[in-house]
C-alpha positions as a printed NumPy array, in Angstrom:
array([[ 56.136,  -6.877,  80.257],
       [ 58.28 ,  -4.002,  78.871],
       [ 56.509,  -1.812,  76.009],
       [ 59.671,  -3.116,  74.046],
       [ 58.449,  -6.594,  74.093],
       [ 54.514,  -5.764,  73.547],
       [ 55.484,  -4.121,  70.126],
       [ 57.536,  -7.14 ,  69.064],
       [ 54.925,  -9.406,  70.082],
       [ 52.65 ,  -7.357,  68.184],
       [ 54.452,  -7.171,  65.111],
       [ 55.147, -10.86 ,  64.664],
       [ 51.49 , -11.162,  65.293],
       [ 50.551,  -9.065,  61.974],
       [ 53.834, -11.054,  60.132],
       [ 52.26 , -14.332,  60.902],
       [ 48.367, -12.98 ,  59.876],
       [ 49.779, -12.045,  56.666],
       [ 51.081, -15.098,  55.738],
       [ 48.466, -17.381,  56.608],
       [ 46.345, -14.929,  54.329],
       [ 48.728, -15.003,  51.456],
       [ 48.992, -18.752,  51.559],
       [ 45.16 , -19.883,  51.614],
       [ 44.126, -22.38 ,  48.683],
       [ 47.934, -21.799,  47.175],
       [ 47.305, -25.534,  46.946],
       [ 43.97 , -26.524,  44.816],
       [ 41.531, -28.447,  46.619],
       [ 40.247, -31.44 ,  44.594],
       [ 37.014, -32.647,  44.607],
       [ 37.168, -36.523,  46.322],
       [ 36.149, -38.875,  43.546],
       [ 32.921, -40.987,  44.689],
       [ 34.138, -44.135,  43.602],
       [ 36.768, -46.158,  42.167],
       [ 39.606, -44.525,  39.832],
       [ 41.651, -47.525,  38.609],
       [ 44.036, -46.892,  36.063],
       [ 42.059, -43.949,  33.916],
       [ 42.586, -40.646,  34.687],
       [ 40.401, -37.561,  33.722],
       [ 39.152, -36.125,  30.888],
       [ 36.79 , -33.493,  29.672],
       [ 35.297, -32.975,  33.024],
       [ 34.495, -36.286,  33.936],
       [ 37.159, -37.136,  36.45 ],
       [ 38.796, -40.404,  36.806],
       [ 37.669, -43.091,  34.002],
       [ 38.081, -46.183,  36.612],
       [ 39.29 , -49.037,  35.787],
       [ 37.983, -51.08 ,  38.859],
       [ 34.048, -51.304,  39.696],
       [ 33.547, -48.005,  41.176],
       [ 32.173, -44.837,  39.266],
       [ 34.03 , -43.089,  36.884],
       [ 32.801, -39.619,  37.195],
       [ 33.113, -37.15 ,  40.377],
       [ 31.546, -35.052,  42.765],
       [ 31.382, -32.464,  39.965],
       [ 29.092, -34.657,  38.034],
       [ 26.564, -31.512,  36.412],
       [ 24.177, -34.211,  34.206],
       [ 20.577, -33.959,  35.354],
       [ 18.514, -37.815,  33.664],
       [ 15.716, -35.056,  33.006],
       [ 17.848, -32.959,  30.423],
       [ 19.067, -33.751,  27.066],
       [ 22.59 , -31.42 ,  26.414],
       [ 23.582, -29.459,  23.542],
       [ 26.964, -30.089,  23.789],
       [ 26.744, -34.027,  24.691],
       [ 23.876, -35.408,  22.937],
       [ 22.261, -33.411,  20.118],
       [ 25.762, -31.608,  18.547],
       [ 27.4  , -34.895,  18.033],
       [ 24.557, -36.801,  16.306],
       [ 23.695, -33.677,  14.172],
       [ 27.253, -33.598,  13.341],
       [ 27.667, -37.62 ,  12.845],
       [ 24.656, -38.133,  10.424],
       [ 24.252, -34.585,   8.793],
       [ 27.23 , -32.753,   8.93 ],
       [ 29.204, -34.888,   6.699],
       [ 31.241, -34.434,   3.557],
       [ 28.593, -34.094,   0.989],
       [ 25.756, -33.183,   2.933],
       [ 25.444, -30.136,   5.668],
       [ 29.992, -29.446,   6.297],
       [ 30.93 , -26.221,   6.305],
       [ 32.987, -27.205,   2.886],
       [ 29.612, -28.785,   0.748],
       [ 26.474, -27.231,   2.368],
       [ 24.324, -28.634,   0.692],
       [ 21.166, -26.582,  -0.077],
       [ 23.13 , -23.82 ,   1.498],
       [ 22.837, -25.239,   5.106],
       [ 25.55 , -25.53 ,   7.481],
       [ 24.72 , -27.923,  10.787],
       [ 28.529, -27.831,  12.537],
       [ 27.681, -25.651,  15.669],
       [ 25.468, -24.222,  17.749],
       [ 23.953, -21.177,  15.962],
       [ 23.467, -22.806,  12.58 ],
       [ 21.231, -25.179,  14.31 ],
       [ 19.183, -23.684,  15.972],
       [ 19.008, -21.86 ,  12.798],
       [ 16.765, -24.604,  11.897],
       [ 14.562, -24.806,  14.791],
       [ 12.004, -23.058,  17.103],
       [ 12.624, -23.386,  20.611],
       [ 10.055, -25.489,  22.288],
       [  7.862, -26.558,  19.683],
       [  9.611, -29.554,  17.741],
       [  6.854, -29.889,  15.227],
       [  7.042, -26.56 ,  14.187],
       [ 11.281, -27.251,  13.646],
       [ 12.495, -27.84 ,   9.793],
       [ 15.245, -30.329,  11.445],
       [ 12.827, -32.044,  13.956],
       [ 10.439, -32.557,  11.068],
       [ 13.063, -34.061,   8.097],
       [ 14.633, -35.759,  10.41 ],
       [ 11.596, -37.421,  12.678],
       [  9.929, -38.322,   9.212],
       [ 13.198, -40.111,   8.1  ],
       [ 13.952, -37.867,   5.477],
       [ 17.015, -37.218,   6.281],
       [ 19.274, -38.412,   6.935],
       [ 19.648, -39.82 ,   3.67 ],
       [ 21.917, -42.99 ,   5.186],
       [ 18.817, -43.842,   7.039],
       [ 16.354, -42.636,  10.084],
       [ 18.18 , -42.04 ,  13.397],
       [ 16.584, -44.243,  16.286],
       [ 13.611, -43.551,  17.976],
       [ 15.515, -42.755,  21.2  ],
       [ 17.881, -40.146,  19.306],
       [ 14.695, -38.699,  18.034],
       [ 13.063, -38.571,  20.816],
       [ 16.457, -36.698,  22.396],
       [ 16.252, -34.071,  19.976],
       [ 12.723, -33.54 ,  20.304],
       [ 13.33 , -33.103,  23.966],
       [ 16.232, -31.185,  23.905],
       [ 13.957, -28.367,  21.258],
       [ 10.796, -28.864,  24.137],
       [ 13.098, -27.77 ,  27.189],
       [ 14.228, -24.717,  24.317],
       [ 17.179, -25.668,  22.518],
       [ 19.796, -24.311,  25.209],
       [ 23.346, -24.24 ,  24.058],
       [ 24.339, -25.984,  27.172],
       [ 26.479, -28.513,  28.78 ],
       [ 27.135, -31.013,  31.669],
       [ 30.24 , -32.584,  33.166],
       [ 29.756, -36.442,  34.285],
       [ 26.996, -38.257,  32.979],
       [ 29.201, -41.242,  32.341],
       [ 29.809, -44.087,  34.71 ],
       [ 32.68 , -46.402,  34.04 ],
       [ 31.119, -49.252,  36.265],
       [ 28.29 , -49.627,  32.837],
       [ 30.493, -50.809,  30.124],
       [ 27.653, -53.537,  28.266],
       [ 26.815, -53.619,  24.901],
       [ 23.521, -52.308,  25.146],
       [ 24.248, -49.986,  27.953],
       [ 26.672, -47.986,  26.708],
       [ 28.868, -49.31 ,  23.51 ],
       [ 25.585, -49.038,  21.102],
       [ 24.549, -45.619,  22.106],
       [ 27.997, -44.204,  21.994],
       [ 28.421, -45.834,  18.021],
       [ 24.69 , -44.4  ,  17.18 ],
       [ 25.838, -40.77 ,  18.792],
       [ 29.399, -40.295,  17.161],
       [ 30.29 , -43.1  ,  14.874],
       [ 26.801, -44.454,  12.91 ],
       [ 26.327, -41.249,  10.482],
       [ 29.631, -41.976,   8.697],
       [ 29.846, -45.707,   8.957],
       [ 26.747, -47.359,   8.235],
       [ 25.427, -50.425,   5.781],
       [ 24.579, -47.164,   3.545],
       [ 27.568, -45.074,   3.867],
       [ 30.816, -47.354,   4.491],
       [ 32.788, -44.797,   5.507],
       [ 36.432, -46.557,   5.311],
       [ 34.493, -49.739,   4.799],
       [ 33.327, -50.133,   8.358],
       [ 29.574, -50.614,   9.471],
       [ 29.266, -49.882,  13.321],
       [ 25.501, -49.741,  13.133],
       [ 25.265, -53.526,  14.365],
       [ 26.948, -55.643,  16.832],
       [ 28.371, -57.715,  14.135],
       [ 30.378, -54.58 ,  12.702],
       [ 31.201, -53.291,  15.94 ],
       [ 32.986, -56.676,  16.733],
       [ 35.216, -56.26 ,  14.058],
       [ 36.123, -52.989,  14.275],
       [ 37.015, -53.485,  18.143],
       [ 38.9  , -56.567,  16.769],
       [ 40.949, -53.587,  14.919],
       [ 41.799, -50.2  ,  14.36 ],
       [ 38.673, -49.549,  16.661],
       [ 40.549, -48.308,  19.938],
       [ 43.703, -47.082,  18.256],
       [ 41.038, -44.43 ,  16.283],
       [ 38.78 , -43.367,  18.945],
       [ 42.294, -42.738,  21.07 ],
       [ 43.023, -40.779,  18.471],
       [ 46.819, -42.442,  18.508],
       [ 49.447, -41.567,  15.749],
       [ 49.161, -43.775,  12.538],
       [ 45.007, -43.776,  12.591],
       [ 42.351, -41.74 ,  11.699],
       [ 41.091, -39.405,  14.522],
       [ 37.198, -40.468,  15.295],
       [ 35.146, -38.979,  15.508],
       [ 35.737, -37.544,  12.36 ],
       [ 35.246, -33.562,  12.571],
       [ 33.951, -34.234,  16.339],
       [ 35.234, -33.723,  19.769],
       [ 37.549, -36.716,  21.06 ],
       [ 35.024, -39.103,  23.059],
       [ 35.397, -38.727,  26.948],
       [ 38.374, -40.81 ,  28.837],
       [ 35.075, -42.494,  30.354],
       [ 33.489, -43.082,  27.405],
       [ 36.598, -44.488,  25.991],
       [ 37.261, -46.712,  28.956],
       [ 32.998, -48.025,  28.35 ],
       [ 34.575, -49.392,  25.067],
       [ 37.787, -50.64 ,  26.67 ],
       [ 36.246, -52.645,  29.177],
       [ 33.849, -54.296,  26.871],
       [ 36.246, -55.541,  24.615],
       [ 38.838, -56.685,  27.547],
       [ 35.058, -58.095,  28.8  ],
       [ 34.944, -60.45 ,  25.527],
       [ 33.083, -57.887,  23.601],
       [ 30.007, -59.591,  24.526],
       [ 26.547, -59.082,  22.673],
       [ 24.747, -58.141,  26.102]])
């Protein structure tokens, strides 16, 4: 082989080298969903919302059953039931508190001791808020979440499309984002979603077109972040279920 040939073959050796360098991951590798995707797609994190009988959520699920989440459990109930007009907004702050984000609320507690927390305390006793106690499993959250030292964090997933029940997953969602502002005390926009009676007839309404967030309604939850596609889909598939009390 001539030396003419061994530098061409040499050249088109570092050409090729380069190439494959430059065009590594130029196309995103996505994580396999573990189970069925249906016709949802993703949202928030969550991955497909599934709308056959597989799981919703993906291989990038982050939720951990032993944690309770800033972001996903304890911000939208203190925001639902004590961050409303008239009580602890950033617009009526009442008693000059504000409970809309992170640092004003843990304003109002001390990491890992719940008993020794001004909002564990009003709250646990049923003092506030003033619409009426939060359940003993949203106390019990909150207490948790203050024990493990009131993290400002977050998890992705969580949410499986395949539970869609009343019980399961319809009641906790209305308690965590909806209950605060529509309750048998505080009607907001005349709607009680703290039973299964008022839930009914709210999903026989403007339920879906709110919590979508579609033109023409009002955005729930009020103030909030927009629930999760899964979340959404729960709700879905228990009404297309016959919005059964189970």
């Amino acid at each position: 082989m001539n030396t003419t040939k061994i530098v061409t073959l040499i050249f088109l050796g570092i050409v090729f080298s380069v190439i494959a360098i430059n065009c590594k991951h130029e196309i995103p590798i996505i994580a396999p969903s573990t189970g069925g995707t249906g016709a949802g797609s993703g949202g928030n994190g969550s991955g497909g919302t599934g709308g056959g009988g597989g799981k919703g959520t993906t291989a990038a699920d982050t939720c951990s059953a032993d944690t309770v989440y800033f972001s996903n459990t304890v911000l939208p109930m203190i925001v639902s039931n004590c961050a409303t007009t008239g009580c602890h907004d950033s617009a009526t702050h009442r008693e000059g508190l504000i409970l809309t984000n992170y640092n004003k609320i843990k304003g109002e507690v001390s990491p890992g001791n719940p008993s020794g927390s001004r909002l564990f305390t009003v709250i646990s006793s049923g003092k506030m808020p003033p619409a009426g106690k939060l359940s003993a499993t949203q106390i019990a959250a909150l207490s948790q979440w203050i024990t493990q030292g009131a993290l400002n964090n977050t998890c992705r997933g969580g949410c499986d499309t395949a539970t869609f029940t009343y019980s399961g997953a319809v009641s906790s969602i209305m308690s965590t984002y909806c209950v605060g502002c529509h309750n048998a005390n505080s009607l907001g926009g005349g709607i009680d979603l703290s039973t299964y009676a008022g839930v009914v007839s709210a999903a026989t309404g403007k339920l879906m077109g709110a919590v979508n967030q579609l033109s023409g309604y009002y955005a729930m939850p009020l103030g909030g972040t927009k629930l999760s596609d899964c979340q959404i889909t729960q709700i879905q598939k228990w009404i297309n279920a016959g919005k059964t009390n189970n």
